[in-house]
C-alpha positions, 0 to 999 in steps of 0.5 A: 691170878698172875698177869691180872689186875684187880682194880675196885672202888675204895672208900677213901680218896686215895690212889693205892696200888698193892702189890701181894706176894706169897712167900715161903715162911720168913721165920726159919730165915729171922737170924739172917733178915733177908726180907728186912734187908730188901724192904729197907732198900725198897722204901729206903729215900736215897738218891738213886733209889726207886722211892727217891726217883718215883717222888721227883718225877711225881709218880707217887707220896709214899712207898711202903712194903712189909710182911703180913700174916707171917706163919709157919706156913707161908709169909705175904709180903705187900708193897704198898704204893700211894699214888699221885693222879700222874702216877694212877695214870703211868701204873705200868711205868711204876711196875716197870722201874719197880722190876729194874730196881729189884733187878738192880738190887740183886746185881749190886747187893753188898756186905756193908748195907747189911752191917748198917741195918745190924748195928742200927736194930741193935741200937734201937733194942739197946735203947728201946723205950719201955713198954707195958709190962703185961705186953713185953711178956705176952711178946715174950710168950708168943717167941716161945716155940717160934725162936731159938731159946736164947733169940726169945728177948730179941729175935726180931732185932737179931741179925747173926750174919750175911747170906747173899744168896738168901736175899737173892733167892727172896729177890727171884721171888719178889718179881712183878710176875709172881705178885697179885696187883690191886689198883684202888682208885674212885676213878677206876672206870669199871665195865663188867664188874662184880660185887664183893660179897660182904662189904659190897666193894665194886671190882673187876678182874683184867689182863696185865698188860705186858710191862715195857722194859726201862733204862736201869738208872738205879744207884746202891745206898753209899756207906752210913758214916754216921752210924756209930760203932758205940753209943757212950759218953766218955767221962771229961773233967773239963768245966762247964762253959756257957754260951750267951745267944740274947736273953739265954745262957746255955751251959754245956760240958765238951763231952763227947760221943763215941 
């Protein structure tokens, strides 16, 4: 299936295009999250960024990408592009910059990008909301062979450090040629299609054409400030001062965060 696209007739109205790559297991690799550092920065909105420049030149609405079905066998890793008609019509334009900005990305990857994700995941499990007793154990149970003992409460929200060469490696493999491509698509014209067995969807199987290369006009995210280093409201004796906006008071302490 390299170098081919599968184009079929969906039940929605929307434009997708998928791309699917087979990766090794993801597992072995949770303590470093080399695939949650390249999706952050692929469905990341900075400008610079491929989502950023594909939404202002009317290409497509949104921009997905996530891990499926991992196992200890492998991982299939799908980006998941909504399609604009300008973008259903330049497929070959999307997969071009698509390829540059995993390229981009391999030549700028930094240390910091990956703090910022280490200290927003461990803010998000220090201040998770509850869930449902019986589903917070059955997670529990399910890490139980899978994770390190002491990872078993937190795995997913573990990052212990930076391995460049690690996302580099999933990088080289998260290529436009190594990726089965889907087009959805009610306008999708099919000639000599066949029907899929059980749910009876029109597809067809073509040759990719060869992607045209692209200027590398992509940028890396600029450093966070605003991601504290400490979530905690320091205890003040001043007194409550109140504010009058018309009809309303609202009184507030000059605490602050830190």
């Amino acid at each position: 299936m390299k170098n081919k696209l599968v184009r079929f007739i969906p039940v929605s109205n929307k434009h997708e295009l998928y791309l699917i790559y087979q990766l090794p297991p993801i597992i072995k690799d949770y303590k470093y999250k080399p695939i949650n550092i390249i999706t952050s920065l692929l469905d990341h909105e900075y400008k610079g960024g491929l989502y950023n420049y594909l939404v202002n030149q009317k290409l497509i609405y949104e921009l997905n990408a996530s891990i499926m079905y991992p196992s200890s066998i492998i991982s299939l890793y799908v980006i998941n592009i909504q399609l604009t008609d300008t973008g259903l019509d330049n497929i070959n334009m999307i997969l071009s910059y698509l390829d540059t900005y995993i390229q981009n990305i391999k030549e700028k990857l930094t240390s910091y990008f990956f703090d910022e994700c280490k200290k927003i995941s461990q803010i998000d499990f220090d201040y998770s909301d509850k869930i449902e007793p019986s589903d917070y154990i059955t997670g529990i149970q399910n890490n139980f062979g899978v994770y390190e003992t002491g990872h078993i409460l937190y795995a997913d929200s573990y990052y212990e450090k930076y391995k460049s060469d690690l996302i580099k490696s999933y990088l080289d493999m998260i290529r436009i040629d190594n990726s089965i491509i889907l087009l959805s698509s009610k306008k999708n014209k099919l000639e000599n299609y066949s029907i899929e067995e059980h749910y009876k969807i029109k597809y067809e199987i073509l040759d990719r054409d060869i992607l045209n290369p692209v200027e590398n006009i992509f940028s890396y995210p600029e450093k966070n400030m605003y991601i504290p280093d400490k979530i905690k409201i320091l205890d003040t004796k001043d007194k409550l001062e109140v504010i009058k906006t018309g009809d309303h008071l609202l009184y507030y302490n000059r605490s602050r965060y830190n």
